[in-house]
C-alpha positions as CSV (number, residue, x, y, z in Angstrom):
1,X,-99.3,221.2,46.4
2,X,-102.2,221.7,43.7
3,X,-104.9,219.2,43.2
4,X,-105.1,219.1,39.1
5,X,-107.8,216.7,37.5
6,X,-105.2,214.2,37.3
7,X,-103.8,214.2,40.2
8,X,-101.6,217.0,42.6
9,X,-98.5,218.5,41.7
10,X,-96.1,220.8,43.2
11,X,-96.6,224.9,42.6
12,X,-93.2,224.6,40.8
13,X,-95.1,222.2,38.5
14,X,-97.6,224.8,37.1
15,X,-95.8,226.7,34.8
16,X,-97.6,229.8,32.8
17,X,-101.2,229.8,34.0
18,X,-104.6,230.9,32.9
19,X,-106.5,231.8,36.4
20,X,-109.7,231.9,34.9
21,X,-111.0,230.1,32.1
22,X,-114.2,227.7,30.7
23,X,-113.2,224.6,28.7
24,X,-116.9,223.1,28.3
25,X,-120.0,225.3,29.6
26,X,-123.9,225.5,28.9
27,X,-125.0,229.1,29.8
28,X,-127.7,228.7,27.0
29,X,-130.6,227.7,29.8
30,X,-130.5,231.5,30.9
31,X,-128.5,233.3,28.1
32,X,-130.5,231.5,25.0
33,X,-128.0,231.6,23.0
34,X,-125.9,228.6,21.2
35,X,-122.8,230.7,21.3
36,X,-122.9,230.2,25.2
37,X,-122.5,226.6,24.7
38,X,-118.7,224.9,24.4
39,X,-119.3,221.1,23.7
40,X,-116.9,220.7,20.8
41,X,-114.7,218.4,22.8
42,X,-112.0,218.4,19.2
43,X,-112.3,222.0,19.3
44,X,-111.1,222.3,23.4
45,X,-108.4,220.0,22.2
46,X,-107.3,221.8,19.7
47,X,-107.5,225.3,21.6
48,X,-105.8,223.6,24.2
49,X,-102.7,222.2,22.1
50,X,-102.7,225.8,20.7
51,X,-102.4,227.6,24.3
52,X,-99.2,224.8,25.2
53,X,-97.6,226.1,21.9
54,X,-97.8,229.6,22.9
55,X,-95.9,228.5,26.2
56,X,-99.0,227.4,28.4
57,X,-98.4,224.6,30.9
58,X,-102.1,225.3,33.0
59,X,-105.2,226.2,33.0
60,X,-108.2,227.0,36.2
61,X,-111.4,225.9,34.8
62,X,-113.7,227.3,37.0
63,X,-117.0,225.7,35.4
64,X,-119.2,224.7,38.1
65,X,-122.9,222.8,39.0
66,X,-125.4,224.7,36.9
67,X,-122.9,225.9,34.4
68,X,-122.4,222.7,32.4
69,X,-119.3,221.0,34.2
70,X,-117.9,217.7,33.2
71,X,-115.1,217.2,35.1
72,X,-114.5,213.9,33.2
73,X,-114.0,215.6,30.5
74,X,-111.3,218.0,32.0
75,X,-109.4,214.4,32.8
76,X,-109.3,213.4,29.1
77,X,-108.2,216.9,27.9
78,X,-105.5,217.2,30.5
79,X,-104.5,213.3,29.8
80,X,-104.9,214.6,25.9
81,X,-103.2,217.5,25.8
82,X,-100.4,217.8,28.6
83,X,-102.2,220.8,29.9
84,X,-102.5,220.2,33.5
85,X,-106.0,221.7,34.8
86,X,-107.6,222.9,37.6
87,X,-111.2,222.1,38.8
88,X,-113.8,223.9,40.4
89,X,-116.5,223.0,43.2
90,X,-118.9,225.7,43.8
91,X,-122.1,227.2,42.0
92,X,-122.1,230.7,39.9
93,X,-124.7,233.7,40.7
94,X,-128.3,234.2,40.4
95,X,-129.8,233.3,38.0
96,X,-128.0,231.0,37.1
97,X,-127.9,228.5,40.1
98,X,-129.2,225.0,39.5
99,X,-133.1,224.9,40.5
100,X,-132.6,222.3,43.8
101,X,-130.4,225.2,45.5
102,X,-132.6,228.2,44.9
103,X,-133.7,227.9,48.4
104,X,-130.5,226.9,50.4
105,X,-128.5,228.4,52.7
106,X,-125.1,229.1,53.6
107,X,-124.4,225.7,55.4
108,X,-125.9,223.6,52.3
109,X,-123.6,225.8,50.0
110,X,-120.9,224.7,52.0
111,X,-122.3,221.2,52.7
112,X,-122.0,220.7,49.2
113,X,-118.7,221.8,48.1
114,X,-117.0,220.1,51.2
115,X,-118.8,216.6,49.5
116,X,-116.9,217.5,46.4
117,X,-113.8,218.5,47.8
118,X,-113.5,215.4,50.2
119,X,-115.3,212.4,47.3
120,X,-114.5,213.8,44.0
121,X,-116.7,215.9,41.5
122,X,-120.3,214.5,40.7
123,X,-119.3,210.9,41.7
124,X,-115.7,211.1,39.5
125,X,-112.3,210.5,41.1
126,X,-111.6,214.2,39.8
127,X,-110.9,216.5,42.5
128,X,-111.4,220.1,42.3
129,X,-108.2,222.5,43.1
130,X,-110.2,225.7,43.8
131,X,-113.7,227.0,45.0
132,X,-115.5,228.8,41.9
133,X,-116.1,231.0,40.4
134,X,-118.9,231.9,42.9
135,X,-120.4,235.3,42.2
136,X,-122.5,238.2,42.8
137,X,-125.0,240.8,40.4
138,X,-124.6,243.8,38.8
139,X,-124.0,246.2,41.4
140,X,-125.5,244.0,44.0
141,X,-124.8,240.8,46.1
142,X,-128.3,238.8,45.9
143,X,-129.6,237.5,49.3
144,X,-129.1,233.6,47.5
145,X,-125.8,235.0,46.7
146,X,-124.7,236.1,49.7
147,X,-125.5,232.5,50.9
148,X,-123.4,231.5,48.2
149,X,-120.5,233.6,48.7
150,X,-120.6,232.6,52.6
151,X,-121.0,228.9,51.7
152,X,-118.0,229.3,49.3
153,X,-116.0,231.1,53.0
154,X,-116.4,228.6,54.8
155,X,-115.8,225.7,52.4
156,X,-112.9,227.6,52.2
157,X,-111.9,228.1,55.8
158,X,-112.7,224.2,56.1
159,X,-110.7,223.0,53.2
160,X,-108.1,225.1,52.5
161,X,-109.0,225.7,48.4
162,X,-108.3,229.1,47.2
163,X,-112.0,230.8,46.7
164,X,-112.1,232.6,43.0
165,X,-115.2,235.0,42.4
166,X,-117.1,236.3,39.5
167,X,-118.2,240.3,40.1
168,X,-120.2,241.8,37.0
169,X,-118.8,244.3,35.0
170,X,-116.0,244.4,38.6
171,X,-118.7,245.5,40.5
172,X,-118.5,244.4,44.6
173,X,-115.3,243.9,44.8
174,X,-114.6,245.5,47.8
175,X,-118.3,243.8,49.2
176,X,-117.4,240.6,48.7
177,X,-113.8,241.0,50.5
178,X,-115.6,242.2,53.0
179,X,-117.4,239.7,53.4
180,X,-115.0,237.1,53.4
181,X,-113.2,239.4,55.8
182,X,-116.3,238.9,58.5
183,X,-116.1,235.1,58.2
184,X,-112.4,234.8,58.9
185,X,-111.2,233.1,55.4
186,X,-107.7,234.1,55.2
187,X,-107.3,236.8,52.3
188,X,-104.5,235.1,50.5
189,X,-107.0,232.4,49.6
190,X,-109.3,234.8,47.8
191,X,-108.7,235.9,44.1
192,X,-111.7,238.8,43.6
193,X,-112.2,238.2,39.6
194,X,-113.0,240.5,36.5
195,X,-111.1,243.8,38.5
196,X,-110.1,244.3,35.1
197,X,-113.6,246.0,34.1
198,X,-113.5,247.6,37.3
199,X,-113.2,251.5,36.4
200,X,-112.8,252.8,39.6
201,X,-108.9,252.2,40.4
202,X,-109.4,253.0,44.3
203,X,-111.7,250.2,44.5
204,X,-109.5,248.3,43.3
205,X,-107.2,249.2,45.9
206,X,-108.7,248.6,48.2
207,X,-109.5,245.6,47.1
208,X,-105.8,244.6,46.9
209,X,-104.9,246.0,50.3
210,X,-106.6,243.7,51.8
211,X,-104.4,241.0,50.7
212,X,-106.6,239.4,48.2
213,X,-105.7,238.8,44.6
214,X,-107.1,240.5,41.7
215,X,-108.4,238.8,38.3
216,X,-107.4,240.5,35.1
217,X,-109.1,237.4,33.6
218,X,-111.1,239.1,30.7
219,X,-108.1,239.8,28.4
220,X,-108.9,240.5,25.2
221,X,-112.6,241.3,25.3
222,X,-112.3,244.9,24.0
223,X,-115.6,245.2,23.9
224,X,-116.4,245.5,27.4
225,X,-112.8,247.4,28.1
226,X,-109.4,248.2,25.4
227,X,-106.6,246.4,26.3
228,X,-104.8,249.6,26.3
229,X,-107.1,250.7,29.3
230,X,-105.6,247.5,31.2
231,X,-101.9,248.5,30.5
232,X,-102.7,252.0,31.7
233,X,-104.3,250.1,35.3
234,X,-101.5,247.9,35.3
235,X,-98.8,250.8,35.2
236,X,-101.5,252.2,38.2
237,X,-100.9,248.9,40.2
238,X,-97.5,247.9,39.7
239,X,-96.4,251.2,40.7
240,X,-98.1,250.7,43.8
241,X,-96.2,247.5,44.6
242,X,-99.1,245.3,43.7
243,X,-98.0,243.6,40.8
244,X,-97.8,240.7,42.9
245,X,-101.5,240.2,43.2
246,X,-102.6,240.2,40.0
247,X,-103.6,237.1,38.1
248,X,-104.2,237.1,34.1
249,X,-106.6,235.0,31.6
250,X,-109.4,235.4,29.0
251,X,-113.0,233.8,30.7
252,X,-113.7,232.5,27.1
253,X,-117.5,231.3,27.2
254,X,-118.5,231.5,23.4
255,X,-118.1,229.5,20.7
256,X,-117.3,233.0,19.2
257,X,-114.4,233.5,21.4
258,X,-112.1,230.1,20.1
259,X,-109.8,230.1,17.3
260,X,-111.8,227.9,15.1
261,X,-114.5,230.2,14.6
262,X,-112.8,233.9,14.4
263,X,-111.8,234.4,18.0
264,X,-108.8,235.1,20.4
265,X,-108.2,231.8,21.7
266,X,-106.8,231.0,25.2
267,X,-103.4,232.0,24.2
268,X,-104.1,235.6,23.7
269,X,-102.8,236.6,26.3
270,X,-99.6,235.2,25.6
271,X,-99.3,236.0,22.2
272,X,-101.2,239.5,21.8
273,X,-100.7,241.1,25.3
274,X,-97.6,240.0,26.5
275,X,-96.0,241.8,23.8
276,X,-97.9,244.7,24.6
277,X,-96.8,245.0,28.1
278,X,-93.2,244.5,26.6
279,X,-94.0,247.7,24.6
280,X,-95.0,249.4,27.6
281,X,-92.0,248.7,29.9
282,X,-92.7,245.6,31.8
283,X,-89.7,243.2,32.0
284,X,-89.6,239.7,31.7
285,X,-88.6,239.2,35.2
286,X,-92.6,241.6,35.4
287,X,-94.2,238.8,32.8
288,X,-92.5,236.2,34.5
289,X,-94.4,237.0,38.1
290,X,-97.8,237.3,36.5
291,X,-97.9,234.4,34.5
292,X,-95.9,231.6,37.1
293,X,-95.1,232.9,40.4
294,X,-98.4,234.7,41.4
295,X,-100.6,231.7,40.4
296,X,-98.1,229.4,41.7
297,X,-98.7,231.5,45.4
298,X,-102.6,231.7,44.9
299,X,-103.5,228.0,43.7
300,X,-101.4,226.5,46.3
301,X,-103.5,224.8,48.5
302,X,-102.4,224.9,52.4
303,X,-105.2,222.2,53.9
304,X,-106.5,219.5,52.5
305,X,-109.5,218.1,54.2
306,X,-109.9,214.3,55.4
């Protein structure tokens, strides 16, 4: 089963999936910029509505404490919109972690997401369906982070949630799996994210043959990376016999990135880069296991804790 804001469903429930998105988020404390703040709650509907038309069914919204969450508000979309959604527990890197845990440890990390997990998000009855997106620095994992990460382990070990993780620019990858590897969290619960701006294709390897997933979860954003680059590491993977592990979205965050004011929207990837994979070779039955079956296998929950 999957816990969704509304309530669990079955992995044959899910449908085409967005592994890593932000409906509402406030990066602006840090960032200082009001492009980093989503609070248009007509605009997520409409983005939302949108992303179902394009052949959506759900979304991960991996939004978490410090990063303006409202998991009420992920109810009333869902409820809205027929999109089901997918809720995170967890905190997001340095320095972006909410003042009161600069100084904790692994254990309160943990302590903390177990709470949510076990008696809903922030005092809600919404339940979050995944750990993240818990992160690390630009080609380093933080001493707080590392806390973090380890927290976000053995939350995970405890619970059962898949553990999703941010990596800057898709650097640590391979850190942070091992990692995870030392504390015993089982690597088919682990989805290492933004492996799409990864440029080094054995890291990513090696990454993936550990039996984690990978995020391709910055679609779209040519500015960091050309899509074209991501069909070429794609062809890479799949003819590896890892097309299996791969996991697709956008991680829109700006106001600049929706629709309504000039951006790609949630559904690009179903409307822009599908059909460029189609013009590359991939088959549907190809399509077909990266937008249902691979998030169906990563976001289904084994444990549930009591």
């Amino acid at each position: 089963m999957i816990q969704t804001v509304t309530g669990k469903i079955s992995s044959s429930e899910l449908g085409v999936c967005s592994a890593h998105e932000h409906l509402c988020i406030d990066l602006s404390r840090i960032k200082k910029d009001p492009d980093t703040i989503l609070d248009d709650v007509g605009g997520m509907e409409e983005e939302l509505r949108r992303f179902k038309r394009a052949g959506g069914r759900s979304m991960v919204e991996v939004t978490n404490d410090g990063m303006g969450r409202d998991a009420s508000l992920l109810k009333k979309l869902s409820e809205t919109t027929g999109v089901h959604i997918i809720a995170s527990t967890g905190f997001y890197k340095d320095p972006f972690l909410p003042e009161q845990s600069a100084s904790w440890n692994r254990d309160d990390f943990a302590r903390r997401m177990l709470d949510e997990i076990r008696n809903g998000i922030e005092g809600t009855e919404v339940y979050p369906g995944i750990i993240g997106e818990v992160g690390s620095s630009h080609h380093e994992i933080k001493p707080i982070e590392k806390e973090l990460l380890m927290g976000a382990g053995i939350a995970g070990i405890e619970s059962g949630l898949p553990v999703t993780t941010h990596t800057t620019l898709g650097t640590m990858g391979v850190e942070q799996v091992e990692l995870f590897l030392k504390l015993g969290l089982a690597m088919d619960q682990l989805i290492i994210g933004h492996q799409d701006l990864n440029t080094d294709d054995e890291r990513i390897l090696a990454v993936l043959e550990s039996g984690a997933y990978v995020g391709f979860d910055t679609i779209g954003k040519n500015n960091y990376r050309k899509d074209t680059e991501r069909i070429r590491l794609f062809e890479f993977l799949f003819e590896r016999g890892f097309g299996s592990r791969i996991l697709l979205s956008t991680d829109l965050t700006r106001k600049s990135h929706w629709h309504k004011y000039g951006g790609i929207g949630y559904d690009y990837v179903l409307h822009s880069f599908v059909p460029l994979l189609k013009e590359n070779g991939f088959s549907d039955r190809d399509i077909h296991m990266l937008l249902v079956e691979n998030p169906a296998r990563a976001f289904c929950q084994k444990v549930i804790t009591s």
